[in-house]
mmCIF file of the C-alpha atoms, coordinates in Angstrom:
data_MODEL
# 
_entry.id   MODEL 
# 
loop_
_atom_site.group_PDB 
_atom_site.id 
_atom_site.type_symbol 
_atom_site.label_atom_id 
_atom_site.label_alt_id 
_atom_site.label_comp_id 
_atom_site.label_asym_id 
_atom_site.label_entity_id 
_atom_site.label_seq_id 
_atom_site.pdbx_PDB_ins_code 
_atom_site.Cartn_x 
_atom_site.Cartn_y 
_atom_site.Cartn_z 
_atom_site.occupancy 
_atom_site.B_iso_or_equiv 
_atom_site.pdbx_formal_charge 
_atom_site.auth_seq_id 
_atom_site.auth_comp_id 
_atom_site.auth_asym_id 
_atom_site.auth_atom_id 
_atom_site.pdbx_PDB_model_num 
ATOM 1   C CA . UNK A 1 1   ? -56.534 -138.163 97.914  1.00 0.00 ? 1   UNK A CA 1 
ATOM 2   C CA . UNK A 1 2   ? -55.550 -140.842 95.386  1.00 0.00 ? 2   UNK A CA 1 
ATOM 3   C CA . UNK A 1 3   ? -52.298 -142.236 95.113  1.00 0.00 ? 3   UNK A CA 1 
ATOM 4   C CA . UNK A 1 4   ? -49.613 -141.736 92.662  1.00 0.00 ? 4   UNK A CA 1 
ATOM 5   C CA . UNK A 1 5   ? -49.742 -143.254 89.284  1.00 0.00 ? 5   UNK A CA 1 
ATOM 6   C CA . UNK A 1 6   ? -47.330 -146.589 88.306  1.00 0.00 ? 6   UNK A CA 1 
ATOM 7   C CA . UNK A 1 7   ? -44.329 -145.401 87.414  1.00 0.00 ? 7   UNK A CA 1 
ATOM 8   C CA . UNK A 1 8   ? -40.788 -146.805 87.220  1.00 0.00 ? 8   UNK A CA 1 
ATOM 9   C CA . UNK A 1 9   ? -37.444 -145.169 86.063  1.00 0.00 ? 9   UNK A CA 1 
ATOM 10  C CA . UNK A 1 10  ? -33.665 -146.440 85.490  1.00 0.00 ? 10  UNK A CA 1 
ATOM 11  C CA . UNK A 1 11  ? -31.440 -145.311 88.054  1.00 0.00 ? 11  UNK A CA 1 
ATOM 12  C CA . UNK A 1 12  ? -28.194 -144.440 86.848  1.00 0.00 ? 12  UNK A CA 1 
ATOM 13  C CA . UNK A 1 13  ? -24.842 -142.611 88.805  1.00 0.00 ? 13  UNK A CA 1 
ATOM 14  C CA . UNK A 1 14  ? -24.796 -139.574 86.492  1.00 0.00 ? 14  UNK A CA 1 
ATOM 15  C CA . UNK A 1 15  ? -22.470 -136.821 86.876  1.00 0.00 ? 15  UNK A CA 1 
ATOM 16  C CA . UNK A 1 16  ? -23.119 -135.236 90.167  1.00 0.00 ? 16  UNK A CA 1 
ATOM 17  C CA . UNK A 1 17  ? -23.402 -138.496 91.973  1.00 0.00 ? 17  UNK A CA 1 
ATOM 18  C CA . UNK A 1 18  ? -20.000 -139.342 90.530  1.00 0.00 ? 18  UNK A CA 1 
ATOM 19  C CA . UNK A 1 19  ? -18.661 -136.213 91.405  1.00 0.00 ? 19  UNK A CA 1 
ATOM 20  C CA . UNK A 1 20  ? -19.634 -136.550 95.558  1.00 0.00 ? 20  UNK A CA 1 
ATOM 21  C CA . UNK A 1 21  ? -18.096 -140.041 94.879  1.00 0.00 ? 21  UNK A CA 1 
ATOM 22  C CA . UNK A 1 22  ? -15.064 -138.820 93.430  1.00 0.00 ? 22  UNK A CA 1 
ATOM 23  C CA . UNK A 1 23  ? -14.199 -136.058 95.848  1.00 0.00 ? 23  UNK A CA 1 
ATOM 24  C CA . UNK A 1 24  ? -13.912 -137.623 99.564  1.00 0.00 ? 24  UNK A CA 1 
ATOM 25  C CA . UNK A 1 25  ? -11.304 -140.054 97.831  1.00 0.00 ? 25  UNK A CA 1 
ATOM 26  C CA . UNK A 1 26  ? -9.296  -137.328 95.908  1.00 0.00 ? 26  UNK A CA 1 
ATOM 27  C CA . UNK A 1 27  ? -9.187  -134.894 99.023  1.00 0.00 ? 27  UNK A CA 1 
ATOM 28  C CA . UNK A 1 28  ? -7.855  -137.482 101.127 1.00 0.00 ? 28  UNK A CA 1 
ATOM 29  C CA . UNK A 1 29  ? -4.897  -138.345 99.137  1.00 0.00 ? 29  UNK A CA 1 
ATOM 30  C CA . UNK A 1 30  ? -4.453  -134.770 98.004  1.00 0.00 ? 30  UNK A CA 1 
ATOM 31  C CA . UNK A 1 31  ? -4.314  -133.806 102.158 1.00 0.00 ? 31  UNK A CA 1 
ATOM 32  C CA . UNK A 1 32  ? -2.007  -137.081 102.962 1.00 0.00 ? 32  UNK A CA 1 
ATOM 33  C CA . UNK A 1 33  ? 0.314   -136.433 99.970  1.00 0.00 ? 33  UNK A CA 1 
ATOM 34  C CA . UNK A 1 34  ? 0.315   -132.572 101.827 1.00 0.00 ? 34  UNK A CA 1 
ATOM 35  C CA . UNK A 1 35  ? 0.587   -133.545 104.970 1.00 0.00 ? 35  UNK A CA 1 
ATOM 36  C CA . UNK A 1 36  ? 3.881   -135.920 103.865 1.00 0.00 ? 36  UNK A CA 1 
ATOM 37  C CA . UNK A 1 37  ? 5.298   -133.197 101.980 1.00 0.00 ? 37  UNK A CA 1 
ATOM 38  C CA . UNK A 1 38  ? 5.078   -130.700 105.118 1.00 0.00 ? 38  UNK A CA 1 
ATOM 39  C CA . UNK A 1 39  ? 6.595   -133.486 106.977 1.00 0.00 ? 39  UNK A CA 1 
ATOM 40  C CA . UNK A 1 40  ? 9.128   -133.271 104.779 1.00 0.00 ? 40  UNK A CA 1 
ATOM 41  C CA . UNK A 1 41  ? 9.861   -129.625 104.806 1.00 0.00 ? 41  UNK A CA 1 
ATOM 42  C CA . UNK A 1 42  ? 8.841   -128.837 101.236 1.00 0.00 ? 42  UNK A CA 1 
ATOM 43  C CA . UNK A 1 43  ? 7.814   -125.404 100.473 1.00 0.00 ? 43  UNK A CA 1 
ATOM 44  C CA . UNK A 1 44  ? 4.179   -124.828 100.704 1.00 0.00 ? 44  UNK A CA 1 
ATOM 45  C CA . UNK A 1 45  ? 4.042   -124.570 96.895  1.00 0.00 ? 45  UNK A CA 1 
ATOM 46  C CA . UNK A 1 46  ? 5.876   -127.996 96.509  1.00 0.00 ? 46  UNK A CA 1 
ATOM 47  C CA . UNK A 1 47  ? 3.196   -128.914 99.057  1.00 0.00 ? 47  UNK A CA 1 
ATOM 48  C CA . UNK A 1 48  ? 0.191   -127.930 96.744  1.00 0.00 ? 48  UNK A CA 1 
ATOM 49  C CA . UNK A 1 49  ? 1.466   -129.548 93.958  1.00 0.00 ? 49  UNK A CA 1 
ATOM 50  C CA . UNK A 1 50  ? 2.139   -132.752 95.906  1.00 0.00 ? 50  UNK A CA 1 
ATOM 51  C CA . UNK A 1 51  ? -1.447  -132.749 97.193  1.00 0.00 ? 51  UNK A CA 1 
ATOM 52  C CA . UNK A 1 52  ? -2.423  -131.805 93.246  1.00 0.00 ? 52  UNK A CA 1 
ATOM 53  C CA . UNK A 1 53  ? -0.778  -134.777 92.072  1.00 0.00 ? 53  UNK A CA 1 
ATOM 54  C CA . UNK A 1 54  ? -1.904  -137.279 94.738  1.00 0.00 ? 54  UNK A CA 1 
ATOM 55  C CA . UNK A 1 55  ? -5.179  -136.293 93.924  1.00 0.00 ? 55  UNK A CA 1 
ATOM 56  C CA . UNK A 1 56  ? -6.001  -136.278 90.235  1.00 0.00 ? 56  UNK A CA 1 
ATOM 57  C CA . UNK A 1 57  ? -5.144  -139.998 89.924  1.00 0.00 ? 57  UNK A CA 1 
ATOM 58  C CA . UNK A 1 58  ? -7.485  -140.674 92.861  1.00 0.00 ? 58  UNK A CA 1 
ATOM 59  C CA . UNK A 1 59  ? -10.136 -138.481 91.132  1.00 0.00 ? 59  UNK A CA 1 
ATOM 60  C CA . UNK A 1 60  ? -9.870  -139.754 87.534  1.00 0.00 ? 60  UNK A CA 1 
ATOM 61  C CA . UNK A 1 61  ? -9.863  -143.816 88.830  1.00 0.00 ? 61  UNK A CA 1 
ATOM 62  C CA . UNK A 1 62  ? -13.315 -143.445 90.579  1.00 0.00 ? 62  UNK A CA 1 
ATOM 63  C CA . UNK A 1 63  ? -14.433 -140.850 88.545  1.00 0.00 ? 63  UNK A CA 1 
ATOM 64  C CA . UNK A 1 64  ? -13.873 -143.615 85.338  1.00 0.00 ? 64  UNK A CA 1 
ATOM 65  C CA . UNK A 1 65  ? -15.002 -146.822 87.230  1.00 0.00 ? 65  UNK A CA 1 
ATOM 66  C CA . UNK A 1 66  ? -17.886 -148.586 85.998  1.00 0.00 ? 66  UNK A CA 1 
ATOM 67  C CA . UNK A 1 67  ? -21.288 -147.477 86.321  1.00 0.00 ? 67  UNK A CA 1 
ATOM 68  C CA . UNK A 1 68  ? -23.627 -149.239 88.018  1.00 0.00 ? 68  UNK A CA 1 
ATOM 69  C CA . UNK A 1 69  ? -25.854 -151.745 86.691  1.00 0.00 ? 69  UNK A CA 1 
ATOM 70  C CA . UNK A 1 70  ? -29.203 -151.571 85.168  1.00 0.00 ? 70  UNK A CA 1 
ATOM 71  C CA . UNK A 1 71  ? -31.151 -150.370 88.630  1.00 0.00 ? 71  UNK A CA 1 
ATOM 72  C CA . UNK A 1 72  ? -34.758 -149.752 88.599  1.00 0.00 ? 72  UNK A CA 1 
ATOM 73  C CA . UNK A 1 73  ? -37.327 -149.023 90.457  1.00 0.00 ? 73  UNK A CA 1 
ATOM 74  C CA . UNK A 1 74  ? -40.972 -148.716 90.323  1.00 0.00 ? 74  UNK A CA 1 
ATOM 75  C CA . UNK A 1 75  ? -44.064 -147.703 92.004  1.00 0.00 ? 75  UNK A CA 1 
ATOM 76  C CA . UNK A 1 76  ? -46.861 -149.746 91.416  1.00 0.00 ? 76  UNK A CA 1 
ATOM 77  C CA . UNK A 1 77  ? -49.589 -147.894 93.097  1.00 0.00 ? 77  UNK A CA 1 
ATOM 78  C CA . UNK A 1 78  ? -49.341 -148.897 96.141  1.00 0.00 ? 78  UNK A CA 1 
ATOM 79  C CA . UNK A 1 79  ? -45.298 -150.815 96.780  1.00 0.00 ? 79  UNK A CA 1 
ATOM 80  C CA . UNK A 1 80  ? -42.069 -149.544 95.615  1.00 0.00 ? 80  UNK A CA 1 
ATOM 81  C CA . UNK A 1 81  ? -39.730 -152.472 93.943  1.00 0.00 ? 81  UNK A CA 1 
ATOM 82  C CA . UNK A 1 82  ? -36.321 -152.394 93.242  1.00 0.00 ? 82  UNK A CA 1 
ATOM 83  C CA . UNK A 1 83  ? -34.995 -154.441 90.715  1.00 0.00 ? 83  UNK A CA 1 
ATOM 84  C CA . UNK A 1 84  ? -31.276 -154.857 90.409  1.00 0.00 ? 84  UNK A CA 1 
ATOM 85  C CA . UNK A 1 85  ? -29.440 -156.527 87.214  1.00 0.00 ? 85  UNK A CA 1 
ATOM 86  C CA . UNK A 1 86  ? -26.794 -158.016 89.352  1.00 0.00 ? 86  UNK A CA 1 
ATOM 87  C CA . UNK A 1 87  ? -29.218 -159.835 91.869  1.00 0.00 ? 87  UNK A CA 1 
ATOM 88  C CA . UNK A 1 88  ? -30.750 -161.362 88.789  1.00 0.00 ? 88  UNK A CA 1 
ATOM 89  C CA . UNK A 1 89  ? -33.733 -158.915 88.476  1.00 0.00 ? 89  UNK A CA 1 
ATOM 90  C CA . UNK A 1 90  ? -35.116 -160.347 91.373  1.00 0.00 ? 90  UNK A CA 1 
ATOM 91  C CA . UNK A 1 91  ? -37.848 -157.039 92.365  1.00 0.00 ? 91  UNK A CA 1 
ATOM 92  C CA . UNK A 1 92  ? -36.761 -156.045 96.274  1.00 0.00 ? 92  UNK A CA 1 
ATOM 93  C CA . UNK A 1 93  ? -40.046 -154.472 97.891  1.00 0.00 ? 93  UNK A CA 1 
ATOM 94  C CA . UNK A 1 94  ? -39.335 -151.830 100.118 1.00 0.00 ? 94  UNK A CA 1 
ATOM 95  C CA . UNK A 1 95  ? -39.883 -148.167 101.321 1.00 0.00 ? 95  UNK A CA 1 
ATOM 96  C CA . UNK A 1 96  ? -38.423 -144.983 99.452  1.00 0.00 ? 96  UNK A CA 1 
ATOM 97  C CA . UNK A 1 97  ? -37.519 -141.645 101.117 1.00 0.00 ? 97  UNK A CA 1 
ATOM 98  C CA . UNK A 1 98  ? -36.252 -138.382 99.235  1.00 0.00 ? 98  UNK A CA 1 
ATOM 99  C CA . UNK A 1 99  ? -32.966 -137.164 101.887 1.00 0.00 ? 99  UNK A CA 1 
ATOM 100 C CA . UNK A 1 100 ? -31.829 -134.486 99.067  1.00 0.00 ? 100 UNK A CA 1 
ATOM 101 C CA . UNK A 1 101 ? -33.363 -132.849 96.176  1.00 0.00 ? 101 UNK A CA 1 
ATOM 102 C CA . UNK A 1 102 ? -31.952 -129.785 94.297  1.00 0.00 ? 102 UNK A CA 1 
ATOM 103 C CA . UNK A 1 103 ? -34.336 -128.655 91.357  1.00 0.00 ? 103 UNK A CA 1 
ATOM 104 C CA . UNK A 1 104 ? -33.369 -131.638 88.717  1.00 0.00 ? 104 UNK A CA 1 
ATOM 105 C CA . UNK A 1 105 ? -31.715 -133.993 90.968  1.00 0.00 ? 105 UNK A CA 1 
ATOM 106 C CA . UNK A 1 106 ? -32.380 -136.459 94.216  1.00 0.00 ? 106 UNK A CA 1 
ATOM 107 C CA . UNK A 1 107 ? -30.856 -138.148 96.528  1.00 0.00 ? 107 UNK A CA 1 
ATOM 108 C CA . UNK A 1 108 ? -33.464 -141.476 97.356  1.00 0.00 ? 108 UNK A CA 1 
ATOM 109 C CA . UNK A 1 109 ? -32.481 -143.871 100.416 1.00 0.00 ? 109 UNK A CA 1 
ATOM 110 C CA . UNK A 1 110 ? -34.535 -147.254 99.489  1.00 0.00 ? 110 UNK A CA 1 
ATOM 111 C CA . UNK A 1 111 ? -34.822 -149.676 102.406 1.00 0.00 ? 111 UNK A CA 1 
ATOM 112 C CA . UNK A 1 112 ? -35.929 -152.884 101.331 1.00 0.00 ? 112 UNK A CA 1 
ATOM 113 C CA . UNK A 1 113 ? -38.038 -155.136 103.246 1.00 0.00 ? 113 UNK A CA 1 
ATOM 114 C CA . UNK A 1 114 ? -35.056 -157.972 103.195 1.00 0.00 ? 114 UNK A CA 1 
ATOM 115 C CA . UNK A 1 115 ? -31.609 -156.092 103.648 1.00 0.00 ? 115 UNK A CA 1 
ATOM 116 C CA . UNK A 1 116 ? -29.654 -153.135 104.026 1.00 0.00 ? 116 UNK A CA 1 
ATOM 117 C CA . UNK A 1 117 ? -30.570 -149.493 102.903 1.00 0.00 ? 117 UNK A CA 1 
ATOM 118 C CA . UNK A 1 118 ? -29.295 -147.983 98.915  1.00 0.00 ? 118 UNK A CA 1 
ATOM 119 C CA . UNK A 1 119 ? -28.723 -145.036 98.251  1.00 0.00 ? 119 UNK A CA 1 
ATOM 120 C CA . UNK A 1 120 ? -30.050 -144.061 94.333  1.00 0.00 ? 120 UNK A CA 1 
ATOM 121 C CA . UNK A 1 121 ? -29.539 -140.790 92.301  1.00 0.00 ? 121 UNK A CA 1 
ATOM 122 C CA . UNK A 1 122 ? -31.948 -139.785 90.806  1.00 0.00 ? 122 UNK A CA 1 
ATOM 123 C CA . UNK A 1 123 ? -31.954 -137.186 87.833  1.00 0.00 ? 123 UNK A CA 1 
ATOM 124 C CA . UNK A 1 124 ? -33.023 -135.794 84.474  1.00 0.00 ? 124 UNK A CA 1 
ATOM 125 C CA . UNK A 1 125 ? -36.403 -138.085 83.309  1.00 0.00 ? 125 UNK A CA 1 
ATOM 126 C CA . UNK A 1 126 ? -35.970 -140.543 85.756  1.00 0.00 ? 126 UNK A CA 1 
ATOM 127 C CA . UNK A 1 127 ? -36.645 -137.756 88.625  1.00 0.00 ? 127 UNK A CA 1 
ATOM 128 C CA . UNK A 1 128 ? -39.506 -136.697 86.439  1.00 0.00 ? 128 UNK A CA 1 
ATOM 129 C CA . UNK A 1 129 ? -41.044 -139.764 85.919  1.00 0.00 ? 129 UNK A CA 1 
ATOM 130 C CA . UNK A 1 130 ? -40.899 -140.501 89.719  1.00 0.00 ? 130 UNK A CA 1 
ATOM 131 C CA . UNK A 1 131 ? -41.462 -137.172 91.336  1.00 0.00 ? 131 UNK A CA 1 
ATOM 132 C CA . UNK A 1 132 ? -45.894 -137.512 91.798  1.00 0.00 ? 132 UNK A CA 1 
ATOM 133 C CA . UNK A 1 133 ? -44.633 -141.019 93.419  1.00 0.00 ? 133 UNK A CA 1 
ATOM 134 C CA . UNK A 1 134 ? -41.984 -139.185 95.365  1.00 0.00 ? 134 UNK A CA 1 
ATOM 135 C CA . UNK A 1 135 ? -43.114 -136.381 96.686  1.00 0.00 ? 135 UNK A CA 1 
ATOM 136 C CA . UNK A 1 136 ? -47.108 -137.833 97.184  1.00 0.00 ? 136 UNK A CA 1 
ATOM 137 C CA . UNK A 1 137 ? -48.523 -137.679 100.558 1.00 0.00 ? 137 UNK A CA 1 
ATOM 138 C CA . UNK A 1 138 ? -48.538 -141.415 101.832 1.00 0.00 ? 138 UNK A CA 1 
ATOM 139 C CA . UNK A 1 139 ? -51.985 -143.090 101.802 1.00 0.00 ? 139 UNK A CA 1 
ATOM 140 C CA . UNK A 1 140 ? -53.618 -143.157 105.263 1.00 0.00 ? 140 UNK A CA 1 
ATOM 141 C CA . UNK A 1 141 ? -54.088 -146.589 106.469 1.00 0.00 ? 141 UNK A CA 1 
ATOM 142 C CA . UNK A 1 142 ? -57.493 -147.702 106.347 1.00 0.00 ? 142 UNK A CA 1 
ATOM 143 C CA . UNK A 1 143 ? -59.709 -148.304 109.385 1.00 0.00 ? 143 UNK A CA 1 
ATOM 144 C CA . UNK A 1 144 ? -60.631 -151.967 108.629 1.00 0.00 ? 144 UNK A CA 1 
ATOM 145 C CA . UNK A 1 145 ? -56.484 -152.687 108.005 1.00 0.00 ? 145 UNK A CA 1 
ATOM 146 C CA . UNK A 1 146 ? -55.545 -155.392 110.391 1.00 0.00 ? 146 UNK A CA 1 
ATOM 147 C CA . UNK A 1 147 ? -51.595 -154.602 111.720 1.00 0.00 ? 147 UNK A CA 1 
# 
């Protein structure tokens, strides 16, 4: 079997990602902002609008924080690279694993050789671009490889 193609895509935090972002942060202040209105002995519909207004500030401020910067990453044929704007494009080899993919999105965990694991969402015709790459069987290792 031969490997995958070159290929390299921008990774950008499009609307799902933002959305599981967005969520743990609003639910927590909408469930304290309950929790200290039931404390209080509001009514439980004075409750729910507590936790409603706790939570769409939370929402909106990391649903409208920046994006992240210019992230890409690439499959030369045989190494996957990541190459991050705000480490100075310095390229990052590591190893790429899919841990979620719906039909036109994924969820990739990149462990570089050097540091800690990144998560990077993946969707639209950035997933397309990558999914041979992705989804390819690894190469075996050959026989005359010294470890």
């Amino acid at each position: 079997m031969r490997p995958a193609p070159a290929c390299a895509a921008q990774v950008g935090d499009g609307g799902l990602w933002r959305l599981l972002q967005a969520l743990p942060g609003a639910l927590a202040c909408a469930v304290i902002a309950a929790w200290l209105a039931g404390h209080a002995q509001a009514q439980p519909p004075l409750q729910a609008l507590c936790a409603l207004l706790a939570a769409m500030p939370a929402g909106v401020w990391a649903w409208r924080r920046p994006s992240a910067a210019a992230i890409r990453l690439s499959w030369d044929g045989q190494h996957w690279m990541l190459c991050d704007s705000r480490d100075g494009a310095t390229p990052h080899p590591g190893r790429v694993s899919v841990d979620f993919a719906l039909a036109d999105w994924a969820l990739l965990r990149f462990v570089p050789d050097d540091g800690p694991a990144r998560w990077l969402p993946l969707q639209g015709a950035a997933l397309d671009t990558l999914r041979a790459a992705l989804f390819a069987a690894p190469m075996p290792a050959r026989p005359d490889a010294v470890e």
